[in-house]
Structures are given as C-alpha cells and as structure tokens.
C-alpha positions in Angstrom: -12.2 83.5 -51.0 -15.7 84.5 -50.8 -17.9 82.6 -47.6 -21.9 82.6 -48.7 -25.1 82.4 -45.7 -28.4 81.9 -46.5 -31.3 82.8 -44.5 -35.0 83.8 -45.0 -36.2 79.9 -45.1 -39.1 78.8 -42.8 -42.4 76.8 -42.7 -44.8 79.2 -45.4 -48.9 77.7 -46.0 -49.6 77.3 -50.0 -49.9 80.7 -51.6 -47.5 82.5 -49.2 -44.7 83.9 -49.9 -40.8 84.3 -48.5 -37.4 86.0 -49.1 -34.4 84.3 -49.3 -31.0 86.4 -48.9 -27.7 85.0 -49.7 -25.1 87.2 -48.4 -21.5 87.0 -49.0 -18.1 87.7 -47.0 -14.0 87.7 -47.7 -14.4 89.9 -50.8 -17.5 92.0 -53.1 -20.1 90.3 -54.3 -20.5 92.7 -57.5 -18.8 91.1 -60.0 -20.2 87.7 -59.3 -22.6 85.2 -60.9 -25.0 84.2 -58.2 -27.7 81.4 -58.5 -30.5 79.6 -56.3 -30.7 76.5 -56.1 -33.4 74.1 -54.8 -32.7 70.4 -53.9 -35.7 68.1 -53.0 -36.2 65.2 -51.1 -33.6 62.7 -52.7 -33.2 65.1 -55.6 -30.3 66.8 -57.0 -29.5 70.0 -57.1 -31.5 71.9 -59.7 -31.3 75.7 -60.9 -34.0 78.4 -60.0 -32.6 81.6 -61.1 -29.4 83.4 -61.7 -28.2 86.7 -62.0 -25.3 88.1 -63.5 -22.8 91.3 -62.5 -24.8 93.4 -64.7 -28.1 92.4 -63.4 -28.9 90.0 -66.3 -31.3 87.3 -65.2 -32.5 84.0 -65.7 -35.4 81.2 -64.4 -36.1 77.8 -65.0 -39.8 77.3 -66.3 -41.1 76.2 -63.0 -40.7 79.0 -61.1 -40.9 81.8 -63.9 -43.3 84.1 -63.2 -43.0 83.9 -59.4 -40.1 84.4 -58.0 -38.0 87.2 -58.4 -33.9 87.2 -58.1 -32.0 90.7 -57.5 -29.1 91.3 -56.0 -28.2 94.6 -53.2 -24.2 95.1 -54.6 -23.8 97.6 -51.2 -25.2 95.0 -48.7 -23.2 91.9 -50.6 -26.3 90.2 -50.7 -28.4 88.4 -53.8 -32.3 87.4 -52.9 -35.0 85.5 -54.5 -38.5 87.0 -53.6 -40.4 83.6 -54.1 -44.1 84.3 -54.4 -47.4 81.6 -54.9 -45.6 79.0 -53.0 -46.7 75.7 -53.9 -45.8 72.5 -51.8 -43.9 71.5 -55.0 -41.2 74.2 -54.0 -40.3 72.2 -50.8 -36.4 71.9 -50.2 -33.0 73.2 -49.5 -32.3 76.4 -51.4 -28.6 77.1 -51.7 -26.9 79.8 -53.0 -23.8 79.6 -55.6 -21.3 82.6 -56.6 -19.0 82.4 -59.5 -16.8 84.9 -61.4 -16.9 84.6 -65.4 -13.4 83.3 -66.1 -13.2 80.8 -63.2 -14.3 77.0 -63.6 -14.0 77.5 -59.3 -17.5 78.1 -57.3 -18.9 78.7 -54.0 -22.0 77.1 -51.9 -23.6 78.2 -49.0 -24.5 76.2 -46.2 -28.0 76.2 -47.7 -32.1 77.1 -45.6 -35.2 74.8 -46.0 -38.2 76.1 -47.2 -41.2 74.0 -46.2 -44.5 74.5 -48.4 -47.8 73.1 -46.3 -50.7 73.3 -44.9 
C-alpha cells in the first residue's frame, strides 16, 4: 500500500513561485498515475495536473502555462513547480497516486499554499 506526503506549501506574495513534492512510501512510485490537486475555501477538489508512468502530462486551463508537473522515479517523488502565483491559486494541494488497472487510489495528507500580499 503506497503512504503519500506533501510538502513545499507556504505563505508566497503574488508573482512568486513554490515547489510542491509529493513523495511516496510502502512500494515505487514508477508505475503510478500521480495528480495535484487544489481545493479552495468551501470548494471541492479540482485537478491541476497529472502525469503518467511514462512521463505523459496533463493541466487544467487555469494553471497551463505555469506550473510544471514532473516526477524523480529514484527519489519516489512527483512535484509541481508552480510559477506566477496568483491569489486565485490559494488552497490545499493534495497529491493522488493510482496504477492503470485499479479503480483504488491514494491521498496525501495534503499542504496549503497561501497566495497574498
């Protein structure tokens, strides 16, 4: 059973950038589906960006163009560079792993990221 962490959040001024890690333990990430996740205030969950076992990636129009997902297989760990913060971006990002052929997935405990001035 894999066990995701996510770090890198923090308290960034408008136009600043961060890195968020998501790093997994219990078994290798490799193979793996990972995707970021942000969930406003009283919002649900929504997609940022995914990336597949063979490095394929995805991003939902609002954050296309500025942040980046990629994944270190050796260090078990997927990021999201996030770049031109805007206060808009403001939330819990969580992490979520899932292998093709299982319905099954994994969260992480989630980090805040607060965009202001």
């Amino acid at each position: 059973q894999v066990q995701l962490v996510e770090s890198g959040g923090g308290l960034v001024q408008p136009g600043g950038s961060l890195k968020l890690s998501c790093t997994a333990s219990g078994t290798s990430f490799r193979f793996y589906t990972v995707g970021w996740y942000r969930q406003g205030p009283g919002n649900q969950r929504e997609l940022v960006a995914s990336i597949t076992g063979s490095n394929s990636t995805a991003y939902a129009d609002s954050w296309k163009g500025r942040f980046t997902i990629s994944r270190d297989n050796n260090l078990n760990t997927v990021y999201l560079h996030m770049n031109s913060l805007k206060p808009d971006d403001t939330g819990v990002y969580y992490c979520n792993s899932k292998l093709p052929h299982r319905a099954d997935s994994t969260w992480g405990q989630g980090t805040q990221v607060t965009v202001s001035s």
